[in-house]
C-alpha positions in Angstrom: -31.3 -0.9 51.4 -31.1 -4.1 54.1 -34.4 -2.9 55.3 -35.7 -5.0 52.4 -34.7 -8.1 53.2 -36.5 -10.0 55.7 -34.9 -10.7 59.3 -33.4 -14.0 58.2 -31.6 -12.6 55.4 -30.0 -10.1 57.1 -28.8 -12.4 59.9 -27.4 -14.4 57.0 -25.6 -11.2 55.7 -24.1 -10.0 59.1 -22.7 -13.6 60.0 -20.5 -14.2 56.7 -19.2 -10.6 57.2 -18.3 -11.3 60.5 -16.4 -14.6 59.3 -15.1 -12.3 56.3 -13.6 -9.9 58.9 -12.0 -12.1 61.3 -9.0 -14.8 60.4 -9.7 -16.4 63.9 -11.9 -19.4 64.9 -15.1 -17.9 66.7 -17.3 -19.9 69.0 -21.1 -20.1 67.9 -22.1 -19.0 71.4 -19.9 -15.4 70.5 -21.2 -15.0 67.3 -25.1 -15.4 69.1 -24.5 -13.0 71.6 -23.0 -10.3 68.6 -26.2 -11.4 66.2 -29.3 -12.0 68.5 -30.3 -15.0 67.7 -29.9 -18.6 69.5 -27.2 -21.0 68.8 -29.3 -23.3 67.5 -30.8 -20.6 64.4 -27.0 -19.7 64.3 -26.6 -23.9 63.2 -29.8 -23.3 61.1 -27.9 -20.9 58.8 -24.7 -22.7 58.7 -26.5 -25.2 57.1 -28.2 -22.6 54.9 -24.5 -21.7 53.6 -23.5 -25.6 53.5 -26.5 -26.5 51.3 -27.1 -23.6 49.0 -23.7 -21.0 49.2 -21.0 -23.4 48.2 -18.8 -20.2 47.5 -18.7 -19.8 51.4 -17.1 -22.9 53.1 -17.3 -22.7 56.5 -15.1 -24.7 58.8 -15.9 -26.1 61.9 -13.6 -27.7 64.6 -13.5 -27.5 68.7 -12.6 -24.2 68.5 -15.4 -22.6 66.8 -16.1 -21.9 63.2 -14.0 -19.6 60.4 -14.5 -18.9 57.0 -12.1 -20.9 54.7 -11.1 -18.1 52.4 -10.8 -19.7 48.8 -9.0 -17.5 45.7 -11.8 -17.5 43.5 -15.2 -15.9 45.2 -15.8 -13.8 48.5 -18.4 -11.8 50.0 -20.0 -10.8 46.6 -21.2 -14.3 45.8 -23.1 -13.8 48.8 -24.7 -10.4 48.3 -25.2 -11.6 44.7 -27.3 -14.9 46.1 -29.0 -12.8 48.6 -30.4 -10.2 45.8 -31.3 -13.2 43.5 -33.4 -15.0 46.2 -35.1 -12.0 48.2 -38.4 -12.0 47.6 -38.9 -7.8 47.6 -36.1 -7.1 45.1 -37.0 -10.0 42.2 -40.4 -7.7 43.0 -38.1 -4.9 42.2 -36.6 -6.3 39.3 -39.6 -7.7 37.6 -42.0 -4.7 37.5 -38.8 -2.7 36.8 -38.2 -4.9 33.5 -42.2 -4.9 33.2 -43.5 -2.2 33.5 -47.3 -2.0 33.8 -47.8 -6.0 34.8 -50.6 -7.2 36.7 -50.6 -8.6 40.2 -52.0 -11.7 38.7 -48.4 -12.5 36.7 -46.8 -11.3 39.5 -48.5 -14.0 41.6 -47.5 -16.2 38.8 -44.0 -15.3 38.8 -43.1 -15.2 42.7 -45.4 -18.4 43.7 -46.9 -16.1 46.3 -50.7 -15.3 47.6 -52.7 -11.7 46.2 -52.0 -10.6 50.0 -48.5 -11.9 49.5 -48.1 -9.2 47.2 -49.8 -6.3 48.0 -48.0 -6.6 51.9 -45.2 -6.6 50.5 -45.6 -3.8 47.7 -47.0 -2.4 50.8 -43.5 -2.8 52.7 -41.6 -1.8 49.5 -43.0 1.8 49.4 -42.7 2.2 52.9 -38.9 2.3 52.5 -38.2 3.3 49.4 -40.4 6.6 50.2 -37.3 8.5 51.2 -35.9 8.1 47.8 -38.7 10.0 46.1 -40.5 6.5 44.0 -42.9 4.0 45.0 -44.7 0.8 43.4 -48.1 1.8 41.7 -50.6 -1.1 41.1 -52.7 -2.2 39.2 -50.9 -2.2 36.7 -48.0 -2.8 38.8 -45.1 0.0 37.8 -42.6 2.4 39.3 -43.5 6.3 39.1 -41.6 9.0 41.3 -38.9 11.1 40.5 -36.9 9.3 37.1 -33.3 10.3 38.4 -33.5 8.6 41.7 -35.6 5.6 40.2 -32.5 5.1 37.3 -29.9 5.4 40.2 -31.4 3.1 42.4 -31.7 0.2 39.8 -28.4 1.3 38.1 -27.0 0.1 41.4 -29.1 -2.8 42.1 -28.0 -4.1 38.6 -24.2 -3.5 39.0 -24.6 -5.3 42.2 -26.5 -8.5 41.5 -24.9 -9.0 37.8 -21.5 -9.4 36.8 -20.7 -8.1 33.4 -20.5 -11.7 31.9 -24.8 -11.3 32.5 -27.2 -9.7 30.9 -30.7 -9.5 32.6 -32.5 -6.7 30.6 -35.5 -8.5 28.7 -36.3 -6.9 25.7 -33.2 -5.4 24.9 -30.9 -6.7 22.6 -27.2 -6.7 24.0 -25.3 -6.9 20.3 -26.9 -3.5 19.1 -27.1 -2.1 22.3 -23.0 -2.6 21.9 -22.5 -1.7 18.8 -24.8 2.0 20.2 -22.1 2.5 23.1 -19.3 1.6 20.6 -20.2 4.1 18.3 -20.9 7.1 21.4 -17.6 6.2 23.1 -15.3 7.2 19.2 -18.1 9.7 19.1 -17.0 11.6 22.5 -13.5 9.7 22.8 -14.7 8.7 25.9 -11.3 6.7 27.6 -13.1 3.5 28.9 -11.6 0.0 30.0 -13.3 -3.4 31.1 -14.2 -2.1 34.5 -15.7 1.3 33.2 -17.3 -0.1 30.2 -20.0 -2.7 32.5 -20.7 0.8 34.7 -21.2 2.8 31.0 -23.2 0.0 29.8 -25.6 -0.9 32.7 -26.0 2.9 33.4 -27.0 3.0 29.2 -29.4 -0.1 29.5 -31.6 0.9 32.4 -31.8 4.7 30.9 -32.6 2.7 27.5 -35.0 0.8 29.6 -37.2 3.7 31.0 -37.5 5.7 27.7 -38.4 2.8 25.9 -41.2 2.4 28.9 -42.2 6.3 28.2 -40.1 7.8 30.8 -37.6 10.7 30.4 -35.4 12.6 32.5 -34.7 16.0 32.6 -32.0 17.2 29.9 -32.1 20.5 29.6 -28.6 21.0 30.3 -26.9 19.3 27.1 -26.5 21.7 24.3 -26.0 19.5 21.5 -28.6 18.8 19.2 -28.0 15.2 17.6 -30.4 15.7 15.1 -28.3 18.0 13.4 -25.2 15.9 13.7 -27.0 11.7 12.9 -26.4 12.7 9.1 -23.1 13.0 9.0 -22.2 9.9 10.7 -22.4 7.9 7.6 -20.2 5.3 9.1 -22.5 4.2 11.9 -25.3 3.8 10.2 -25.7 0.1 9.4 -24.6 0.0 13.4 -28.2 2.6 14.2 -30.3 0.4 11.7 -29.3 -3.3 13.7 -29.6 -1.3 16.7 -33.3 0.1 15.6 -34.5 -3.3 14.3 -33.7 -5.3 17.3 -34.8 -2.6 19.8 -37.6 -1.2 18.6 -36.2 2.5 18.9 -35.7 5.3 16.7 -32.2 6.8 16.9 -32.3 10.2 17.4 -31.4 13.8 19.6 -34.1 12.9 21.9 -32.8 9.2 22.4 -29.1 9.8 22.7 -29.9 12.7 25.0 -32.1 10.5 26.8 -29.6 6.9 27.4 -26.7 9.3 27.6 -27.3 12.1 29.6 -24.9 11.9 32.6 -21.9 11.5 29.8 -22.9 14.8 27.6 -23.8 17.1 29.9 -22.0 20.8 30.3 -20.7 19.7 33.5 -18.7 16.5 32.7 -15.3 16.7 30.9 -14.3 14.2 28.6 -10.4 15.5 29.1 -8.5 17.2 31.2 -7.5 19.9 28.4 -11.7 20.3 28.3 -12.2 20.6 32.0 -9.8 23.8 32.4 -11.3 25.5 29.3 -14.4 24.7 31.2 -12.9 26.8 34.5 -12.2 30.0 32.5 -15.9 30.6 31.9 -17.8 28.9 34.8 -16.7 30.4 38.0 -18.5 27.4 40.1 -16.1 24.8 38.4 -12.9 27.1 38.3 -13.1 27.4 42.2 -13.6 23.3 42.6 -10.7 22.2 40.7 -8.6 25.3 42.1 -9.3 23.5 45.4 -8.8 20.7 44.7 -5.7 20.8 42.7 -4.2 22.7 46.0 -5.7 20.3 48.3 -4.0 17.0 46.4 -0.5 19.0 46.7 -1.0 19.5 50.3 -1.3 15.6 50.9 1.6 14.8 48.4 3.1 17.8 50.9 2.4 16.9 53.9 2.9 13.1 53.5 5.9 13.2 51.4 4.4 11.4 48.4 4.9 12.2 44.6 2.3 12.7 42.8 2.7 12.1 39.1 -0.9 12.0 37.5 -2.0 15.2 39.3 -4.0 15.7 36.1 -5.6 12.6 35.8 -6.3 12.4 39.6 -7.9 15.6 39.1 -10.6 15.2 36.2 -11.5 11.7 37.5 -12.5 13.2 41.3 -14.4 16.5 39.8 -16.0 14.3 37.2 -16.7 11.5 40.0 -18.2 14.1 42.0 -20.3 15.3 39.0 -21.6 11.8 38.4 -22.6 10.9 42.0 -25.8 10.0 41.9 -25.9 9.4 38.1 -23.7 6.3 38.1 -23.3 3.2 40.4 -19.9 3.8 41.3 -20.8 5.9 44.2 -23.9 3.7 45.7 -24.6 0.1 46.6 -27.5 -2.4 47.9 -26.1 -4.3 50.2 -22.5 -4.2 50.0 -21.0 -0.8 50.6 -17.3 -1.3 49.4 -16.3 2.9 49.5 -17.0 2.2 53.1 -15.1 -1.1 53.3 -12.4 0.3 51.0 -12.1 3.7 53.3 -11.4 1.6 56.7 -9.2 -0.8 55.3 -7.4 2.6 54.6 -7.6 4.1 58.1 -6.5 0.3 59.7 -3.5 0.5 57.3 -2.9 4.5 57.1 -4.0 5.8 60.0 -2.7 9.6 59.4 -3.2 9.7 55.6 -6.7 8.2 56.4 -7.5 11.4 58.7 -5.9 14.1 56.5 -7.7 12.6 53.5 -11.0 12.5 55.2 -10.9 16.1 56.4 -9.6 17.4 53.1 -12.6 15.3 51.2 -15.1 16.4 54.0 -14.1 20.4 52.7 -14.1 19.5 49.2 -17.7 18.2 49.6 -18.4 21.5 51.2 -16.7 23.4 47.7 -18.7 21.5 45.4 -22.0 21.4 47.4 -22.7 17.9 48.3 -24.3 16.3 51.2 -21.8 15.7 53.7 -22.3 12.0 54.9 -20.0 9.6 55.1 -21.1 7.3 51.9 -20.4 10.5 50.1 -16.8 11.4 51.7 -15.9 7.6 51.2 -16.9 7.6 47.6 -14.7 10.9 46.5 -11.6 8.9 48.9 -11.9 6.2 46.8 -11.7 7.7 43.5 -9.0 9.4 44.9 -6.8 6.7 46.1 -7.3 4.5 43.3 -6.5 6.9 40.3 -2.8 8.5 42.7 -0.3 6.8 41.2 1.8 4.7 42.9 -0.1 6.0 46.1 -0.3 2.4 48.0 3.3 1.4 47.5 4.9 4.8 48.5 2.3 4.9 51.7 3.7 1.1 52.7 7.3 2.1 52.3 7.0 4.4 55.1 6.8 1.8 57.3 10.0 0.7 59.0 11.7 -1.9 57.0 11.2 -5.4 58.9 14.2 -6.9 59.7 14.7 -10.5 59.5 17.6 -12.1 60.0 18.6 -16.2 58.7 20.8 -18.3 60.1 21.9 -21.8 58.8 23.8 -24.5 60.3 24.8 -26.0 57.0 26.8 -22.7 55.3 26.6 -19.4 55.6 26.5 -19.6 51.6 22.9 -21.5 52.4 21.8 -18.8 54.4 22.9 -16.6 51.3 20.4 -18.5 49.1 17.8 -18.5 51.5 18.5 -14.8 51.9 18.4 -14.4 48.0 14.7 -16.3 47.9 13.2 -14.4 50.9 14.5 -11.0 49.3 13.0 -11.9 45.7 9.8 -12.5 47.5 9.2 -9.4 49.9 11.2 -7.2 47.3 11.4 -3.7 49.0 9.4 -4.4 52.3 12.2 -6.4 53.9 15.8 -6.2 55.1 17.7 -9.3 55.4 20.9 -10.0 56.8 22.9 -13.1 57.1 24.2 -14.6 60.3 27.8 -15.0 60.1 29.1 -14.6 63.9 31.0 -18.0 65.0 29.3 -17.9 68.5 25.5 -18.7 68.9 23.4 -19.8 72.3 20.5 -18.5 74.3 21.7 -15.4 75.1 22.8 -14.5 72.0 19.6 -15.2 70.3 17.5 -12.9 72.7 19.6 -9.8 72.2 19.7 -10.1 68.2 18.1 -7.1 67.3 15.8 -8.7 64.3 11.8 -8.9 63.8 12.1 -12.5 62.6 14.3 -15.3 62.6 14.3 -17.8 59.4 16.8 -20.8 60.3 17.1 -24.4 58.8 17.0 -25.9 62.2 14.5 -25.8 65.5 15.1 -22.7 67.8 14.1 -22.6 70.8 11.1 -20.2 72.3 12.0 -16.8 72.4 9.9 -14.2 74.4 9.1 -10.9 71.7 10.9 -13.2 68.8 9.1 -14.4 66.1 11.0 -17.3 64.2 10.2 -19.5 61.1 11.9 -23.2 60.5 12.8 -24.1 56.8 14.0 -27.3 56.2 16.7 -26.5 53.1 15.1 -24.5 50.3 11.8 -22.3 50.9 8.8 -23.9 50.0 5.9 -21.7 49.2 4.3 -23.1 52.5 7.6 -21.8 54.2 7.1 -18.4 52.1 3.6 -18.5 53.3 4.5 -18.5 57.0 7.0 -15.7 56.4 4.3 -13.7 54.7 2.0 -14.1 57.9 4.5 -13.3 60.3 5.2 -9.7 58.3 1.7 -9.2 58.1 1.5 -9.8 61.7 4.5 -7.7 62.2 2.6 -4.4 60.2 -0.5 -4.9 62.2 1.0 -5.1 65.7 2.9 -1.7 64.3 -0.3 -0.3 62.5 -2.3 -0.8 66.6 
């Protein structure tokens, strides 16, 4: 959904992910041929970053400009400043959280002109068109089909807020918790940090729209909460703080309504529940029959174990079930299954392709459109619940070989050796240069990736080396740790 920004933002966008992709210096009359745009614009919104995106420092120096990469923000502080300061989606946002307000408060609220406004609503409906909803006005609200208008903002939201925020007006966040407290020991639904802010924003915008006097189709879910409120005594003084401070009444048609995607017939709260499921719904019994042979054939093929077959299993068909329903398998602006996928393929080049095809034909099983986004979402769920999946894959790489050599005691190579082991653990082998005889010819035929030594070498042609002075600093660490990583790449290309 770029197309709602405005050209400038999107510039904006494209530059820092350039600088996010590249660990070299890059000249500003490179990065204006790749974007467009003149040098000078391309000074315009490094200033831009300098004055308002602290979180992105940007260095500059006779070589060009870089990104300096610091541990506590990234790329999402960026998308997250970007969707807090466009113009279309605070639009978005408000009517979204308000439904039915005039054009007059929105004037109000945006500091923009009546024409302002209705261009833009104009240019709004324009794109979003293709996903079935558009902006009414007058009053100002969102009709269209409900399923595609929750997804959308159920990914908007997950995007723009972290889970420390909470931007839904009108609903109170303590009883909205207790509500998804008392569903979760209701359906023993396993959830952790990371799953709980996807549960809960999911939960809030559903809550959102039926407290707005839109609904969702439900005829799916069997279970009639009606009959089942009276019996859980225990969560009633939770249902009346919960009804007090948001104005609701708890019962089947609410539950049905915030919860839908969790208590329908086709997702399985276990994996015991998911095979009873395959004996009488033939659909479902050829999916996970399918899949279940298609994760054996990559643990096959590739030589990999796979442990948690089970849980690998009910988290991909349940994945699959909730595409569209949840925001795990969307995005605004920043399309990590995508990003997470090729960072695969640059690392994993073989997996990458066997997993791709054998995701592609799963898609094809259950049904589902097959575009990329899609095939990258179902890889990522994948990848991340295979245990032990990303060391096993980086152990097949040829051990690096370094060698150390001391001019102090082979017993101080030995400790060198010891700290350079404890660090790299299992990616490394590390011998110890013990021979009495060393000159130039010598040093070109040792048969090592990298040379660690406690005194200057001289340049070798296809040797990499590292100087330590006695013990290894974590700066010395740190230049070890490029040079491997340089080592995988060069092997990876």
């Amino acid at each position: 959904m770029r197309r709602l920004l405005n050209q400038t933002e999107n510039r904006q966008l494209l530059l820092a992910e350039i600088l996010q992709d590249n660990e070299n210096w890059i000249t500003l009359f490179e990065l204006s041929k790749i974007l467009g745009c003149s040098v000078r614009v391309l000074k315009d919104d490094l200033a831009h970053f300098k004055n308002n995106i602290t979180e992105l420092p940007i260095e500059t120096s006779n070589n060009g400009i870089r990104l300096n990469k610091v541990n506590n923000t990234g790329l999402k502080s960026l998308y997250q400043y970007i969707l807090y300061h466009s113009t279309a989606y605070n639009l978005l946002e408000i009517i979204f959280l308000e439904d039915r307000i005039s054009v007059v408060s929105l004037i109000e609220r945006l500091y923009v002109s009546s024409s302002t406004i209705y261009r833009l609503i104009d240019q709004i409906n324009e794109i979003v068109e293709e996903r079935n909803f558009k902006i009414e006005t007058n009053p100002c609200r969102i009709v269209g089909s409900e399923s595609e208008i929750r997804y959308f903002f159920y990914n908007y939201f997950h995007e723009k807020y972290s889970g420390l925020e909470w931007p839904y007006i009108n609903l109170d966040e303590n009883g909205v918790d207790l509500f998804l407290k008392f569903f979760i020991d209701f359906s023993h639904m396993e959830t952790d940090f990371a799953y709980y802010n996807i549960f809960k924003t999911v939960s809030a915008v559903n809550l959102m729209r039926y407290k707005q006097g839109y609904f969702i189709d439900h005829s799916d879910i069997l279970i009639n909460f009606d009959e089942i409120i009276p019996d859980l005594s225990p969560y009633q003084e939770d249902f009346a703080y919960f009804e007090a401070n948001n104005h609701v009444k708890v019962n089947n048609t609410l539950i049905q309504q915030i919860f839908t995607p969790y208590i329908s017939e086709k997702f399985s709260l276990n994996y015991e529940r998911l095979i009873e499921k395959t004996k009488v719904q033939q659909d479902l019994s050829i999916e996970v029959t399918f899949l279940n042979d298609m994760l054996e054939n990559l643990s096959k093929t590739h030589q990999l174990s796979l442990k948690n077959k089970e849980t690998v299993l009910i988290n991909t068909i349940n994945a699959a079930y909730l595409e569209y329903k949840e925001p795990r398998s969307g995005y605004i602006l920043h399309n990590y299954n995508q990003e997470f996928a090729l960072k695969i393929k640059s690392e994993f080049p073989h997996f990458y392709e066997d997993l791709y095809q054998s995701t592609k034909n799963f898609r094809k099983i259950m049904k589902k459109p097959l575009t990329d986004d899609g095939i990258y979402f179902i890889m990522h769920i994948i990848f991340i619940f295979w245990e032990d999946l990303l060391p096993e894959l980086r152990r097949k790489f040829d051990k690096i070989k370094i060698l150390v050599i001391s001019d102090c005691h082979v017993s101080h190579s030995e400790t060198i050796k010891d700290v350079i082991e404890y660090e790299f653990n299992e990616q490394i082998v590390v011998d110890v240069y013990s021979e009495m005889k060393l000159d130039h010819d010598v040093l070109k035929q040792l048969p090592y990736d990298l040379i660690v030594a406690n005194f200057p070498l001289p340049a070798l042609e296809n040797q990499r080396t590292v100087y330590v002075e006695d013990l290894p600093t974590f700066f010395d660490l740190a230049k070890i740790r490029k040079q491997v990583d340089d080592i995988i790449l060069e092997r990876m290309t």
